[in-house]
Backbone and ligand atoms as CSV (ligand in chain L), in Angstrom:
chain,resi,resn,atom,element,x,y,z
A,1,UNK,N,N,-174.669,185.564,96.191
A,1,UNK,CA,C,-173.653,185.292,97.192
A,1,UNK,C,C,-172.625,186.409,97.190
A,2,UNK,N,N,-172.078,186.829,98.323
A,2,UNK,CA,C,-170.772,187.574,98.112
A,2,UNK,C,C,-169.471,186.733,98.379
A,3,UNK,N,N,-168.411,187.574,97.791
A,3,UNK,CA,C,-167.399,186.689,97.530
A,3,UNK,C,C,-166.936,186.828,98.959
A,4,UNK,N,N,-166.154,186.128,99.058
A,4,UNK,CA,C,-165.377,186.261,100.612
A,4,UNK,C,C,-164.012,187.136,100.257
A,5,UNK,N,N,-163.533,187.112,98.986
A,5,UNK,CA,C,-162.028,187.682,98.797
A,5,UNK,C,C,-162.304,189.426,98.450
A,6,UNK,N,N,-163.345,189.629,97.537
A,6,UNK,CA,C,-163.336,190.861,97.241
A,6,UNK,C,C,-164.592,191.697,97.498
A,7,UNK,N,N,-165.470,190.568,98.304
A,7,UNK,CA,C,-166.738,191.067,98.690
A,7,UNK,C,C,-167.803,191.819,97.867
A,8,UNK,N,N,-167.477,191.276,96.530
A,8,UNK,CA,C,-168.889,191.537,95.647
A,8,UNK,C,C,-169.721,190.757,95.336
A,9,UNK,N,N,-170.697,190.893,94.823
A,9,UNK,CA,C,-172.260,189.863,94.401
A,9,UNK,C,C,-171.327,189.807,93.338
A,10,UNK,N,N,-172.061,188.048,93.747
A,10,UNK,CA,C,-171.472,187.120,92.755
A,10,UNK,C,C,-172.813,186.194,92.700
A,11,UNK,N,N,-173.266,185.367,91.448
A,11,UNK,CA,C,-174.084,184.417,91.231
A,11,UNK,C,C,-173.308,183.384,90.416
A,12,UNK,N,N,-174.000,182.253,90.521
A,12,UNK,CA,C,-173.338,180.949,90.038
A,12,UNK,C,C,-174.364,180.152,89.063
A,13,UNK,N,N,-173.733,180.293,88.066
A,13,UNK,CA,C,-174.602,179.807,86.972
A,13,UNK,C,C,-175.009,178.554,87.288
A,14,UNK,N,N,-176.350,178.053,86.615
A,14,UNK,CA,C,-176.487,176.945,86.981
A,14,UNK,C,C,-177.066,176.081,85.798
A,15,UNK,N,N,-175.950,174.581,85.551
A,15,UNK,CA,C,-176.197,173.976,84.284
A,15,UNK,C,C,-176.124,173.074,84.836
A,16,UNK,N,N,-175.866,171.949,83.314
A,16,UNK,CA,C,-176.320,170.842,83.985
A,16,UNK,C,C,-175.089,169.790,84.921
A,17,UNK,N,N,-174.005,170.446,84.499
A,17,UNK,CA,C,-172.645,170.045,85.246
A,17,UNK,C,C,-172.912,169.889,86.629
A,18,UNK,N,N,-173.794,171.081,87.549
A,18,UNK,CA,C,-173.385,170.977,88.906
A,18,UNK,C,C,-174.768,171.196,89.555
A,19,UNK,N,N,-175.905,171.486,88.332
A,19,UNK,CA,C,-177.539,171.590,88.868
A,19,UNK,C,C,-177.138,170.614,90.238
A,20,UNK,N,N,-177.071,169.012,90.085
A,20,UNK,CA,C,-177.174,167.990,91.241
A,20,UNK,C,C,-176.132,167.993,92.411
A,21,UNK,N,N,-174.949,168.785,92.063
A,21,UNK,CA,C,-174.218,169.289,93.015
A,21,UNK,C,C,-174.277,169.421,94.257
A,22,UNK,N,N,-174.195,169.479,95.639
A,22,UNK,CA,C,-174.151,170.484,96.580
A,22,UNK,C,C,-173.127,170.855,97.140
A,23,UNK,N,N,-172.674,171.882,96.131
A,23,UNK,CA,C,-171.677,172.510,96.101
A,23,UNK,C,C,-171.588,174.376,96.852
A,24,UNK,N,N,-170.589,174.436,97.649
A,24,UNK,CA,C,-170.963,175.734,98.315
A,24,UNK,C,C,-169.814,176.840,97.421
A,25,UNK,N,N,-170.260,178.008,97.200
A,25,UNK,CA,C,-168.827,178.888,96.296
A,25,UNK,C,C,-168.882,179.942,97.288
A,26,UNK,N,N,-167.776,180.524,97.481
A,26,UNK,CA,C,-167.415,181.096,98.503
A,26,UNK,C,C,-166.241,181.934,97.831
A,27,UNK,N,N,-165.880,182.281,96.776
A,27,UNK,CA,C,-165.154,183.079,95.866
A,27,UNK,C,C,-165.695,183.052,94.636
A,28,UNK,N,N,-165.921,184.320,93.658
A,28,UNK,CA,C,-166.366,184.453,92.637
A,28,UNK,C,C,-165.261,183.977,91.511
A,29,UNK,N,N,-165.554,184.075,90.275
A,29,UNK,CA,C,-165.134,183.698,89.572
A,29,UNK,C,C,-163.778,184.064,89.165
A,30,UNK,N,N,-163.862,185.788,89.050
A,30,UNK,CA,C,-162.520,186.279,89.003
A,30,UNK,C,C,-161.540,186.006,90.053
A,31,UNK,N,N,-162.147,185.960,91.153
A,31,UNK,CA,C,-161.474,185.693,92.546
A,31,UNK,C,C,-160.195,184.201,92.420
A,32,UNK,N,N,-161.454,183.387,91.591
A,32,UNK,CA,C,-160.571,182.183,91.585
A,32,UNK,C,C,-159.195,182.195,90.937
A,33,UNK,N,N,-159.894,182.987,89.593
A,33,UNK,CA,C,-158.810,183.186,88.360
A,33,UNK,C,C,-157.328,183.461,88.699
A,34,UNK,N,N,-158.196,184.870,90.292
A,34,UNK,CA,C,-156.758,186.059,90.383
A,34,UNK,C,C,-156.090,185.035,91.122
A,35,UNK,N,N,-156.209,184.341,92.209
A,35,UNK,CA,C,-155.994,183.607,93.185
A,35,UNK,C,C,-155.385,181.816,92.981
A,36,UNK,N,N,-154.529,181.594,92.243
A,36,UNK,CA,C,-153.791,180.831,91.587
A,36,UNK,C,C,-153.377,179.508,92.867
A,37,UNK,N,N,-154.391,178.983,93.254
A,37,UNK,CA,C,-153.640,177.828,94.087
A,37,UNK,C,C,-152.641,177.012,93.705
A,38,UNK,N,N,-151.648,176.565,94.576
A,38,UNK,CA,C,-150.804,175.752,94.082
A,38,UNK,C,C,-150.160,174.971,95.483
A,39,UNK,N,N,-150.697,173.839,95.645
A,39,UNK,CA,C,-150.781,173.300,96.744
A,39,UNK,C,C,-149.579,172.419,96.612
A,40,UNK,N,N,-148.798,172.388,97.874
A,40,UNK,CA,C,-147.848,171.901,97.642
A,40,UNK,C,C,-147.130,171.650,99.245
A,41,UNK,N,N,-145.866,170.561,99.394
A,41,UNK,CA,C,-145.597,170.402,100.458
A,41,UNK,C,C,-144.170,170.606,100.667
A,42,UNK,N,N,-143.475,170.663,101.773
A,42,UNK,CA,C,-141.816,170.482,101.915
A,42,UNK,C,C,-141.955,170.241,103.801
A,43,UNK,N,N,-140.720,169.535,103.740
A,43,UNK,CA,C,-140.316,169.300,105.013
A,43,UNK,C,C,-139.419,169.896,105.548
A,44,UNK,N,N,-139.459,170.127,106.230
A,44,UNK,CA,C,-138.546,171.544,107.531
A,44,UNK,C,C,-137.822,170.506,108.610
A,45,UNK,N,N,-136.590,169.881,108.762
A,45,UNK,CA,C,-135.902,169.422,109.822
A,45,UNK,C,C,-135.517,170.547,110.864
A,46,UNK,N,N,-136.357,170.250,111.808
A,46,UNK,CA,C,-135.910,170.713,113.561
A,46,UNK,C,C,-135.807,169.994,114.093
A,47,UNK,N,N,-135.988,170.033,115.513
A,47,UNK,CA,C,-136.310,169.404,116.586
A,47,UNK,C,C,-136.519,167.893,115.975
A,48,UNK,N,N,-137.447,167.596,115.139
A,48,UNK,CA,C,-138.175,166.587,114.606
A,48,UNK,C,C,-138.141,167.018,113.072
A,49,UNK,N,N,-139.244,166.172,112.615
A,49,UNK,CA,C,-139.297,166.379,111.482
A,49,UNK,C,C,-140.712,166.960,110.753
A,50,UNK,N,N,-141.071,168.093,110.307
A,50,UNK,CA,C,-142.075,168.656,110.279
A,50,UNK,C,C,-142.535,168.874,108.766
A,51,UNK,N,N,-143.851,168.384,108.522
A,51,UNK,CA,C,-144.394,168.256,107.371
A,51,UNK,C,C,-144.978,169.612,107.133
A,52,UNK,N,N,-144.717,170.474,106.159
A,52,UNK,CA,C,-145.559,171.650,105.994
A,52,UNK,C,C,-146.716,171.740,104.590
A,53,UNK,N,N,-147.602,171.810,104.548
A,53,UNK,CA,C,-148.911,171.454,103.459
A,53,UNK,C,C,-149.114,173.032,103.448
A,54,UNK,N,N,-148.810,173.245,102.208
A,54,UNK,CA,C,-149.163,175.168,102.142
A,54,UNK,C,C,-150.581,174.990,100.351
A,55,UNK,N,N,-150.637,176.193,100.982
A,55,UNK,CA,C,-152.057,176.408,99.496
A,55,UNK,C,C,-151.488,177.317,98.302
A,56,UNK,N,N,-150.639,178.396,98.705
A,56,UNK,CA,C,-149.878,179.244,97.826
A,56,UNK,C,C,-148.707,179.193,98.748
A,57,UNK,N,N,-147.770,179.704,97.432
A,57,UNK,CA,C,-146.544,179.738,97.245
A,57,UNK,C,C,-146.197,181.164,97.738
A,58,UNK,N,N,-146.999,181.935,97.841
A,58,UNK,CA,C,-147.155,183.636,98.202
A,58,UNK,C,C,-147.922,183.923,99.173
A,59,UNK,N,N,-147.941,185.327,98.886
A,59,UNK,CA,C,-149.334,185.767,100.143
A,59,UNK,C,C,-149.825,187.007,99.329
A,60,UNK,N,N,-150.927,186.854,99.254
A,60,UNK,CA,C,-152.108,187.736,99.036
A,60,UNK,C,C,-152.703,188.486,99.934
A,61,UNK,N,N,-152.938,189.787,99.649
A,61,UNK,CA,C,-153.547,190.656,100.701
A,61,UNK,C,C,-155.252,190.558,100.651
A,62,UNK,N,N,-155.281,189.423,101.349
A,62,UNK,CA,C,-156.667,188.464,101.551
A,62,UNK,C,C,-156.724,187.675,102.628
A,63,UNK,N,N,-157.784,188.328,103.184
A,63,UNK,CA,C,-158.050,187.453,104.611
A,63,UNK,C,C,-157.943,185.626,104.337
A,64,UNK,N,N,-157.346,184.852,105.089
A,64,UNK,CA,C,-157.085,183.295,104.635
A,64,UNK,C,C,-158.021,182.489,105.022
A,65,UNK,N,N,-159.429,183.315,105.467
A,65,UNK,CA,C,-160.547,182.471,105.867
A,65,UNK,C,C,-161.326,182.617,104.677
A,66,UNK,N,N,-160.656,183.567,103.618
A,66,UNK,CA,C,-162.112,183.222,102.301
A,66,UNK,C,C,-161.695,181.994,101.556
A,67,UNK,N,N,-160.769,180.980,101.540
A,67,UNK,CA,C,-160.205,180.138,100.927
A,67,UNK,C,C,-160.753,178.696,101.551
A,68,UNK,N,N,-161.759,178.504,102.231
A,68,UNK,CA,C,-162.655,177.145,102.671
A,68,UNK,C,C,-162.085,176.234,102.107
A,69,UNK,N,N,-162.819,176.317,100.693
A,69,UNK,CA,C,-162.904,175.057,99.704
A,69,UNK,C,C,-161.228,174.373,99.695
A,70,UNK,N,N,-160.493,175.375,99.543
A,70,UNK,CA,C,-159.451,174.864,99.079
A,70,UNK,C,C,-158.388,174.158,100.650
A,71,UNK,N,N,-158.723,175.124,101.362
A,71,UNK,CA,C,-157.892,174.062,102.953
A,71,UNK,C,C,-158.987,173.324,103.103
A,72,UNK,N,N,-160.453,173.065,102.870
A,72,UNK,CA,C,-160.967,172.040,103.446
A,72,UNK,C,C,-160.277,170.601,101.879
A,73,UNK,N,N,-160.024,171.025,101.108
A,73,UNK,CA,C,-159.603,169.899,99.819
A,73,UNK,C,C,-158.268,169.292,100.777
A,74,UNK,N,N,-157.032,170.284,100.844
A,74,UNK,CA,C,-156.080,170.059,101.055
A,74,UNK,C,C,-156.414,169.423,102.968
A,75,UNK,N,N,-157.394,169.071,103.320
A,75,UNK,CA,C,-157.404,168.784,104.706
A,75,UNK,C,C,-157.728,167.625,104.955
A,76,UNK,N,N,-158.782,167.183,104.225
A,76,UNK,CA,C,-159.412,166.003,103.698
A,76,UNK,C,C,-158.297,165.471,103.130
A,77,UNK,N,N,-157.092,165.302,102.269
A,77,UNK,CA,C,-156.081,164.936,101.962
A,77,UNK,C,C,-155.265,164.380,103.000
A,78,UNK,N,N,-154.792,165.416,104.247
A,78,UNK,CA,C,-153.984,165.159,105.203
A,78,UNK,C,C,-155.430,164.298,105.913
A,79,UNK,N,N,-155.868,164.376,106.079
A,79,UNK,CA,C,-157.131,163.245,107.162
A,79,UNK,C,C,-156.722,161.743,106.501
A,80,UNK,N,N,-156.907,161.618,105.109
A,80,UNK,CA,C,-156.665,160.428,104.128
A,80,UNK,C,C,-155.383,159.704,104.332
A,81,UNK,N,N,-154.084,160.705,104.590
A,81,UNK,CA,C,-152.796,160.265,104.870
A,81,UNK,C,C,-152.028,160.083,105.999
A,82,UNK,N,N,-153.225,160.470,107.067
A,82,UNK,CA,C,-152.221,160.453,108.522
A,82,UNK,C,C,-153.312,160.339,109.474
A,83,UNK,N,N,-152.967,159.600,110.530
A,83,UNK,CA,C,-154.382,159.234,111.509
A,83,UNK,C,C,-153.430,160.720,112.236
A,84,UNK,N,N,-154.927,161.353,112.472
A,84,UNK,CA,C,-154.915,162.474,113.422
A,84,UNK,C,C,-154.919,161.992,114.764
A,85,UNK,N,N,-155.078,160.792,115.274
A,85,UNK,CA,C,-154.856,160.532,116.855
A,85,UNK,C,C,-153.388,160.601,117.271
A,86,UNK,N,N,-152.556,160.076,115.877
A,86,UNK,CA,C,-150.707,159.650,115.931
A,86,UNK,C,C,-150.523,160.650,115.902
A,87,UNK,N,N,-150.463,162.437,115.166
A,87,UNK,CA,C,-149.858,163.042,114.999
A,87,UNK,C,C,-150.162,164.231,115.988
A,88,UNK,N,N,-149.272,165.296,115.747
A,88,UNK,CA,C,-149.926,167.032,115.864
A,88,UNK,C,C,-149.973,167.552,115.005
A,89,UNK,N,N,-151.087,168.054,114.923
A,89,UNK,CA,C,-151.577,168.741,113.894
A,89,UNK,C,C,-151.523,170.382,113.841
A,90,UNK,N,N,-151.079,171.589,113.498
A,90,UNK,CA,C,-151.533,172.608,113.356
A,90,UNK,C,C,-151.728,173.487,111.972
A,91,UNK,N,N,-152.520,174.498,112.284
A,91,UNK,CA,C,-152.394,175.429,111.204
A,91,UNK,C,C,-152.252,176.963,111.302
A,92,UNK,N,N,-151.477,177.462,110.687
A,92,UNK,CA,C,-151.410,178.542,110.308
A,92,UNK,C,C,-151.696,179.402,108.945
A,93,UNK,N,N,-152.036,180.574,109.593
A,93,UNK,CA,C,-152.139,181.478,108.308
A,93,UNK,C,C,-151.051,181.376,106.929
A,94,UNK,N,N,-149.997,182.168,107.837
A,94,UNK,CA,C,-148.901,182.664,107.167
A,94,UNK,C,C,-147.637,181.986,107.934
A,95,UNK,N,N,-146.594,181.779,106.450
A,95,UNK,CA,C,-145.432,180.908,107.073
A,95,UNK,C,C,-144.620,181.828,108.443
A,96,UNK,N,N,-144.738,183.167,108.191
A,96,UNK,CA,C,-144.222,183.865,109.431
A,96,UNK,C,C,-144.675,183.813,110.744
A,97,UNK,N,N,-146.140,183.437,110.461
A,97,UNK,CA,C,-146.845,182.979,111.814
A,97,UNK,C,C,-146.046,181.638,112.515
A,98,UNK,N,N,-146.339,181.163,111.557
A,98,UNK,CA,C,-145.031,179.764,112.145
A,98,UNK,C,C,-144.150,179.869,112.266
A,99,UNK,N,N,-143.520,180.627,111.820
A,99,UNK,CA,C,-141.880,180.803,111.849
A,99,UNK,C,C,-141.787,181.473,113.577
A,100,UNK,N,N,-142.842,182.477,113.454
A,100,UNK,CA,C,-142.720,183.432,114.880
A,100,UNK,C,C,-143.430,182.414,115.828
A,101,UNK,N,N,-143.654,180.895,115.810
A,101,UNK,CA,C,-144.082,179.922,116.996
A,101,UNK,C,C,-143.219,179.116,116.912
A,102,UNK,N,N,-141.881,178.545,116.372
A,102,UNK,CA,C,-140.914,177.522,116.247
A,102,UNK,C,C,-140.504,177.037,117.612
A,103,UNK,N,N,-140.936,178.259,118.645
A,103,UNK,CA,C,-139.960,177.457,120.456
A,103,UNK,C,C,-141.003,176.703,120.432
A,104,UNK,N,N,-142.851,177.276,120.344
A,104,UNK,CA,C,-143.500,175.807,120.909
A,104,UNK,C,C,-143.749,175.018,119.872
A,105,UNK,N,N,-143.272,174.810,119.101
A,105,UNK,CA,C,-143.313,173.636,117.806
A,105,UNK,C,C,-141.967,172.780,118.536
A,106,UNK,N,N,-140.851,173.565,118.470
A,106,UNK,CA,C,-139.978,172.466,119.130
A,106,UNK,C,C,-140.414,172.078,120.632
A,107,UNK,N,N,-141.127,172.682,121.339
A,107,UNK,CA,C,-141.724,172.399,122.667
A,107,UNK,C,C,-142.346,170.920,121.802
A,108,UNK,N,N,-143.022,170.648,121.290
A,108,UNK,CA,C,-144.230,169.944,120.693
A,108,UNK,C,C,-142.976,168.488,120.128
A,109,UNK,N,N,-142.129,168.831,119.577
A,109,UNK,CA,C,-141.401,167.401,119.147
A,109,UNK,C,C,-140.971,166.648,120.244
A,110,UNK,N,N,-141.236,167.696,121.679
A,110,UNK,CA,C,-140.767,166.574,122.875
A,110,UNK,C,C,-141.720,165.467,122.473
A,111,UNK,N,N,-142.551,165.472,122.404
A,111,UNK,CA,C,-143.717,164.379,122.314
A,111,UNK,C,C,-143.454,162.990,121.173
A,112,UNK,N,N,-142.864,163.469,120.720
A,112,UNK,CA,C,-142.506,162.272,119.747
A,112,UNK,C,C,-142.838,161.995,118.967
A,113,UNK,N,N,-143.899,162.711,118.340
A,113,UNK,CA,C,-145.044,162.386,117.187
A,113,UNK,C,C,-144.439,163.145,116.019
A,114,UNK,N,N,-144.935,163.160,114.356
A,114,UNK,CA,C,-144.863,163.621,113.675
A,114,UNK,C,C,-145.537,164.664,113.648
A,115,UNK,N,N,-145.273,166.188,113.183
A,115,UNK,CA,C,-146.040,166.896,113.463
A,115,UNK,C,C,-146.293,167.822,112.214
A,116,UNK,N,N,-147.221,167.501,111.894
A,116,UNK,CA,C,-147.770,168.260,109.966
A,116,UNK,C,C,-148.718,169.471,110.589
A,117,UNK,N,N,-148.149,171.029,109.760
A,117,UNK,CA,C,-148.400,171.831,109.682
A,117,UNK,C,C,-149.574,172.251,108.557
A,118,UNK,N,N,-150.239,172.628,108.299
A,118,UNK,CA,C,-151.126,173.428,106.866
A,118,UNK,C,C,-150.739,175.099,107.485
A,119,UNK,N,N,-150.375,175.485,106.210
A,119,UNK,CA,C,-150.087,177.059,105.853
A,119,UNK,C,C,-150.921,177.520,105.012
A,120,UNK,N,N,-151.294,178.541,104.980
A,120,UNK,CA,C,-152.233,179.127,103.604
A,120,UNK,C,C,-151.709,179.884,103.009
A,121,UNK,N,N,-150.573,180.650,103.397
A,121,UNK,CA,C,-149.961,181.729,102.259
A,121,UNK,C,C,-148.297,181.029,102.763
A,122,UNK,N,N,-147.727,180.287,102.164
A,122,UNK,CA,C,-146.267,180.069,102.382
A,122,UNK,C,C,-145.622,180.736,101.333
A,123,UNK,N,N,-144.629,181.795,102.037
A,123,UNK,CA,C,-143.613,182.785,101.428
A,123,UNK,C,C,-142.101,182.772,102.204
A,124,UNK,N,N,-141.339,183.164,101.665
A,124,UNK,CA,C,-140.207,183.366,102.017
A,124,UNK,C,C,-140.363,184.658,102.972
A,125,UNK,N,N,-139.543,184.813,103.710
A,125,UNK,CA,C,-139.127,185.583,105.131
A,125,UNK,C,C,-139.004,186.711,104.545
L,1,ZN,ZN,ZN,-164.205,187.924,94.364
């Protein structure tokens, strides 16, 4: 397999932990190591009140589509805690991406709904 973060062959040992598995890896091992998730949430008062679900606390100079496993964990979470018909839902990369869409996020609290964000690299400005 190649990694998605640093794009080298990578293989995945196989014992008896995850032989029955079907499990997909999509970052190598070091990848994981370097790459320190730390999933975590805070709420942002605007317009409304906005739930933000980030994966890191930083940003890594790493495309945020090699990180699957970990926004599909943290997604499956928000699916578990909030009917997606009640809310709006979006996601972004990077907290600046959001930060640089806040008119149509407050466009979006006209609606009345709660509106939970997922971030993948949340950093300070
Ligand atoms: Zn890697």
């Amino acid at each position: 397999m190649r990694c998605l973060a640093c794009k080298n062959m990578f293989r995945v040992k196989i014992t008896w932990s995850n032989i029955f598995l079907d499990k997909k890896y999509y970052l190598c091992d070091e990848c994981t190591n370097k790459y320190k998730v730390n999933y975590n949430y805070v709420t942002i008062p605007l317009d409304s009140l906005i739930e933000i679900f980030y994966i890191f606390d930083t940003t890594y100079d790493v495309n945020p589509i090699s990180f699957l496993l970990e926004r599909r964990f943290i997604f499956e979470f928000i699916l578990k805690k909030y009917n997606l018909n009640k809310i709006i839902f979006l996601y972004y990369d990077t907290f600046n991406d959001f930060y640089n869409d806040i008119d149509n996020i407050n466009e979006l609290a006209l609606f009345n709904r709660k509106i939970v964000v997922l971030v993948t690299y949340f950093s300070n400005l």
